[in-house]
N, C-alpha and C positions, 0 to 999 in steps of 0.2 A: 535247800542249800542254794544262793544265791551263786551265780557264776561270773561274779565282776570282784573285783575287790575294790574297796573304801580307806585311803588314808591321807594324811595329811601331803596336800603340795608344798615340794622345793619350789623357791623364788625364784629358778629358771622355770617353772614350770605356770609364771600364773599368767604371761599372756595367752596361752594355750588355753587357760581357764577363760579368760576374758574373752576370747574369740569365741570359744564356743557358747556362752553365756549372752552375747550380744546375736549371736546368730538366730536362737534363742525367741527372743523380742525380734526378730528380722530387723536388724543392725547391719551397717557393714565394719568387718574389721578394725579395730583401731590401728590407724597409721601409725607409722617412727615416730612423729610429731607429737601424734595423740598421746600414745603410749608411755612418750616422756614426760608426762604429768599423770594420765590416767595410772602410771601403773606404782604412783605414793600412793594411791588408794586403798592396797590391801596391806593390813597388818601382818608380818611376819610372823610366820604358823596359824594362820588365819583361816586358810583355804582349805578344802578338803573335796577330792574326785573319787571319782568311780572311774574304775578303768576293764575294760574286757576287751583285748590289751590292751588300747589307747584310752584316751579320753571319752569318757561319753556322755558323765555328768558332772556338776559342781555345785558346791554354795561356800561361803565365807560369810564371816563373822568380822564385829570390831569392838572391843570391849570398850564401856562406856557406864554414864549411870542415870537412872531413871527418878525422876521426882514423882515420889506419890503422893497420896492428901496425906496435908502434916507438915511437908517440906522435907522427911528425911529423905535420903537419896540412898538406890539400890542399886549394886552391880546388875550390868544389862548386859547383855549380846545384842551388837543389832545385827540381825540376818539380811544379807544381801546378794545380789547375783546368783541366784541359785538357776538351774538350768541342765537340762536332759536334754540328750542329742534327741533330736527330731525319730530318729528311725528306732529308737530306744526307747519310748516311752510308754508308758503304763505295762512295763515289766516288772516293778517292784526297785526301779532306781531311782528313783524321787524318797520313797518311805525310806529304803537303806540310809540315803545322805541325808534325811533330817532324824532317822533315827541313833544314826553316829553323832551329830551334831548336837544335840538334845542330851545324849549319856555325856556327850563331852563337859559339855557346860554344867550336868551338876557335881560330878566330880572336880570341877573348877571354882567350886561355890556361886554361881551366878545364879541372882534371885529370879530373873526376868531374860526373855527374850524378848523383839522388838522387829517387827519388820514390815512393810509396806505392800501389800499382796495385788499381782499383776489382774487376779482373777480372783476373785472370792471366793469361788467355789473348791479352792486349793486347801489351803490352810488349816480352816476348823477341824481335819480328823486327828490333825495334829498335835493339839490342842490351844492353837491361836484363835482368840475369840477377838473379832474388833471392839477394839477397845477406846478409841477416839475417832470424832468426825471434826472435817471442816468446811468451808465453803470459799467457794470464789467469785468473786464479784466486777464488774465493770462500772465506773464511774464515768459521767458525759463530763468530760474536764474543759468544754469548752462555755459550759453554763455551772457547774458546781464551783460552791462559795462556799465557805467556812462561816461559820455564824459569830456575829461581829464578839459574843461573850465566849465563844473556843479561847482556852487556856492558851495564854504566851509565856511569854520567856525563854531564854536560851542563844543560843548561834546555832548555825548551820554550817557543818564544812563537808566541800567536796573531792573524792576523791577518787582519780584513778584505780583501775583494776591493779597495777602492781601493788599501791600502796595500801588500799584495801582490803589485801590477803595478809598485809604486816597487822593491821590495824583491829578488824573484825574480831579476831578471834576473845583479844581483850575486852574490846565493848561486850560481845557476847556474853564472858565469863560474869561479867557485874552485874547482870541484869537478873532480877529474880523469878523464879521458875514457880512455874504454877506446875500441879498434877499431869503427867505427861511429855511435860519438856525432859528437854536429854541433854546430858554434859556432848559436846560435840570432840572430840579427839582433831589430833592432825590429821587421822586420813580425815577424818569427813571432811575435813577443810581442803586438803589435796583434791577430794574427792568433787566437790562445787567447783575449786579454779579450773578442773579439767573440762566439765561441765561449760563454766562460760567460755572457755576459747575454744570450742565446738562451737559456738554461736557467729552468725554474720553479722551482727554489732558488737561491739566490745561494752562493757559491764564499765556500769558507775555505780558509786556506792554515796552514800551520804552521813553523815554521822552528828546528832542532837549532842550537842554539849551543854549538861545545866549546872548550878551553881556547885554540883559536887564533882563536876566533871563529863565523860563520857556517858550519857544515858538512854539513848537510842542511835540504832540502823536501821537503813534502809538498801537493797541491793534492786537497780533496775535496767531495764534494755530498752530503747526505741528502736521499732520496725514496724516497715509499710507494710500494709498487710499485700500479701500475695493479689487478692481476686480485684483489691483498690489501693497502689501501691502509693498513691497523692493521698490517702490516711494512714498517718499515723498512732501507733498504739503504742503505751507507751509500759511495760511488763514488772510487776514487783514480785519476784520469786521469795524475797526475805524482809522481814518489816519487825523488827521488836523495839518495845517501848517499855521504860519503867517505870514512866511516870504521866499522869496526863498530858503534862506540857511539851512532854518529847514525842508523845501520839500527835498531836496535834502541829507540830514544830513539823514533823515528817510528811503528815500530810499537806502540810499550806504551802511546804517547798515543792512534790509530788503536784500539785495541781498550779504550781507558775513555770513549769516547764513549757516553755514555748513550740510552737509547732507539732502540739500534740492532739490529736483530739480526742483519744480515750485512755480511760488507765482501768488495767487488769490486775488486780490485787487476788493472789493465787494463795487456796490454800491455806485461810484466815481461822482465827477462831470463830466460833458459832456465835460466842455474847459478844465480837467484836463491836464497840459501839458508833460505826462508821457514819449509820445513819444520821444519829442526833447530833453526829461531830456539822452537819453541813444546813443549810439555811433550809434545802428542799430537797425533803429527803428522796424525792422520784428522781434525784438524780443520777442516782444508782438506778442502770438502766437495766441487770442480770443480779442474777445472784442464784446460784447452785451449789446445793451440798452433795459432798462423795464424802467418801469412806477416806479415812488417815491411817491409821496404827492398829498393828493387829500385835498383840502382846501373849505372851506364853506363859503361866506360871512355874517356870519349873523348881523355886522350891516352894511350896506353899505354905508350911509353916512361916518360915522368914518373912514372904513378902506380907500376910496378913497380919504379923504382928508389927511390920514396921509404917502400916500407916495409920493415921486418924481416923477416928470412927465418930460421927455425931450422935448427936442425944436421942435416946431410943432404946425399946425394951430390948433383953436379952433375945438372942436367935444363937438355937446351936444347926448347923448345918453339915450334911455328908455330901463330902466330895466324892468324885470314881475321876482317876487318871489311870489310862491303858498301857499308855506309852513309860510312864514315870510312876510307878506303883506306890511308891515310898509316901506320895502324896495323896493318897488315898486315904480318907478316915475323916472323923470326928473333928467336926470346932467349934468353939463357942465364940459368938463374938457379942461383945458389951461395948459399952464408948468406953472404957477404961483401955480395953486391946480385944487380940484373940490367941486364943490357945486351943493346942488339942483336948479334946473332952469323949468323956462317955456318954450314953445315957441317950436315947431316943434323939432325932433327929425333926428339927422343924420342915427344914424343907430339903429334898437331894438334888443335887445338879451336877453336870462334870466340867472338868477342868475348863474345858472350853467358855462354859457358860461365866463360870468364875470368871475368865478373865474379861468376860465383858461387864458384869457389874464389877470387877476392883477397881477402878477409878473412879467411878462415878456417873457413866456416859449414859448408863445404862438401867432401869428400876427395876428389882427387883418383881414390883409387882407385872412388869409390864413382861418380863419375862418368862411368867410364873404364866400370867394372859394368854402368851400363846406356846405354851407346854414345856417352854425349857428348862424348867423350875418346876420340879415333882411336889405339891404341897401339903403337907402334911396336917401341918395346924393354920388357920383362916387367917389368925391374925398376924402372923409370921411375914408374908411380904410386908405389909405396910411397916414390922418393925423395921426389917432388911431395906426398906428405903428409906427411913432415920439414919441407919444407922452407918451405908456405904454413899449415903449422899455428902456431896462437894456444896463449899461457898461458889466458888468458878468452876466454868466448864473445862471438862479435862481437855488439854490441845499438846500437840506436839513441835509443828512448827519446822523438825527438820526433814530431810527429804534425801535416802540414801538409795 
């Protein structure tokens, strides 16, 4: 019997959350200033604490929806701010709050959770498997060129941080989602403006207009770097494009920014084709990949039969979920869907593992390689890589 209780924060109650969660991360407090945009960030009935009286832990949620392969979109949770007081931790108030948080959501019907894990080694008992990577890279902007046959067409207009928070969210919505992306809600968008006016420069944004209209953004910052403050770095936290011409539109304005001399493009997709976009491609002077998205299945019927499957022999597979039992059992899955099924099992794995092959990030066989995937019949992964593999690499792109 646990000695804290678990239940949903009052919305007098979420700077309390927020402080202790920023403490957390070794944060300082959000100020009156801060607070007054940071605190549109949590959705109403979003939050939930642990209290033994007071506060000592949190996490919150924003309901939202997930693009998997196929294009259809699944209700998601994304999990955020989660956080145990310092002198509290690893009593069993960490598992309490994602395990209230977890029954919450499937009695909510939500197919998927979604969250961005401060530490990797958190998560997966959970059963968040990473599910998407990306990379970030640095361009030398004061020798990078666009290659004279890079796609044109379009305008370019710039805009201020105020008008940028009116404007984004619609270019956003028009732009088509690959595996991974996420419908972004108002908080998330509350959630970013509060973000950039924490910053010592103020945010510009950019927006590609092509012949159908609004078809890419870009959000950036210029600052001197701390240890050589006479360089310039010039910060792209956000960058989508729908079209080549609007990839290429963004970046030719991105690299005639004056008085820059590099540009940090954070947090990209993996096939991003930045290279072949420029005349030499060792212009790109870094380039590192980290981990993005770590996703939960919590129902697992729903999410596997609502994506696409490619061509490839049948594979019936057994899941174990600890946490969420309901999803425990039998699937078959064919390129037609998947369903529950009886009848021996090709290969068993648990939820966790699941959710790092349901997108696509991740093979089967390579899973299977280094034991996370039990295997039963030989030729089984190589179907389960037909069959959970993507045209595009799964990416997500937001950042909460």
């Amino acid at each position: 019997m646990s000695d804290f209780e678990i239940r949903t924060l009052r919305t007098d109650e979420h700077r309390a959350a927020s402080d202790l969660f920023r403490d957390t991360v070794h944060f300082h407090p959000a100020t009156d200033a801060e607070w007054e945009h940071s605190g549109r960030a949590f959705q109403p009935g979003g939050a939930i604490g642990a209290f033994d009286p007071e506060l000592i832990g949190t996490a919150r949620f924003f309901d939202a929806e997930l693009t998997v392969p196929g294009g259809a979109r699944v209700p998601m949770a994304g999990v955020t701010g989660v956080g145990v007081r310092a002198d509290r931790t690893r009593r069993g108030v960490l598992r309490a709050l994602m395990t209230a948080q977890l029954e919450d959501f499937s009695t909510r019907g939500v197919v998927c959770a979604n969250l961005l894990a401060s530490e990797a080694g958190i998560y997966g008992r959970f059963g968040y498997g990473l599910a998407t990577r990306n990379r970030t890279y640095r361009v030398d902007r004061t020798r990078a060129r666009l290659r004279p046959d890079a796609p044109t067409g379009g305008e370019i207009e710039l805009l201020d941080a105020d008008r940028a928070w009116e404007v984004l969210p619609g270019v956003y919505d028009r732009i088509g989602r690959r595996p991974g992306m996420m419908s972004r809600p108002e908080v998330v968008w509350r959630l970013y403006e509060a973000q950039s006016r924490r910053r010592s420069q103020p945010m510009k944004a950019v927006v590609h207009h092509g012949p159908d209209g609004p078809d890419g953004f870009a959000t950036y910052f210029v600052e001197g770097l701390e240890a050589y403050p006479w360089t310039k770095e010039l910060e792209v936290p956000d960058l989508f494009a729908a079209t080549p011409a609007a990839f290429a539109g963004l970046w030719r304005f991105l690299l005639g920014v004056d008085l820059v001399d590099r540009i940090v493009a954070e947090e990209r997709p993996l096939d991003e084709p930045i290279e072949l976009l420029l005349e030499d491609h060792r212009r790109l002077i870094e380039n590192r990949i980290g981990d993005e998205h770590w996703i939960r299945l919590v129902d697992v019927p729903k999410a596997l039969a609502a994506r696409e499957y490619g061509p490839g022999e049948p594979v019936v597979v057994e899941v174990a979920d600890v946490m969420l039992p309901g999803n425990s059992g039998t699937y078959r899955i064919t390129p037609d869907g998947a369903e529950r099924a009886d009848g021996p099992a090709a290969l068993r794995l648990d939820v966790t593992t699941l959710a790092m092959l349901y997108l696509g990030t991740w093979k089967a066989s390579a899973l299977a390689g280094v034991g996370r995937i039990e295997v039963r019949d030989a030729a089984a992964p190589a179907a389960a890589d037909a069959l959970f593999g993507t045209r595009s690499v799964p990416w997500c792109g937001s950042h909460f």
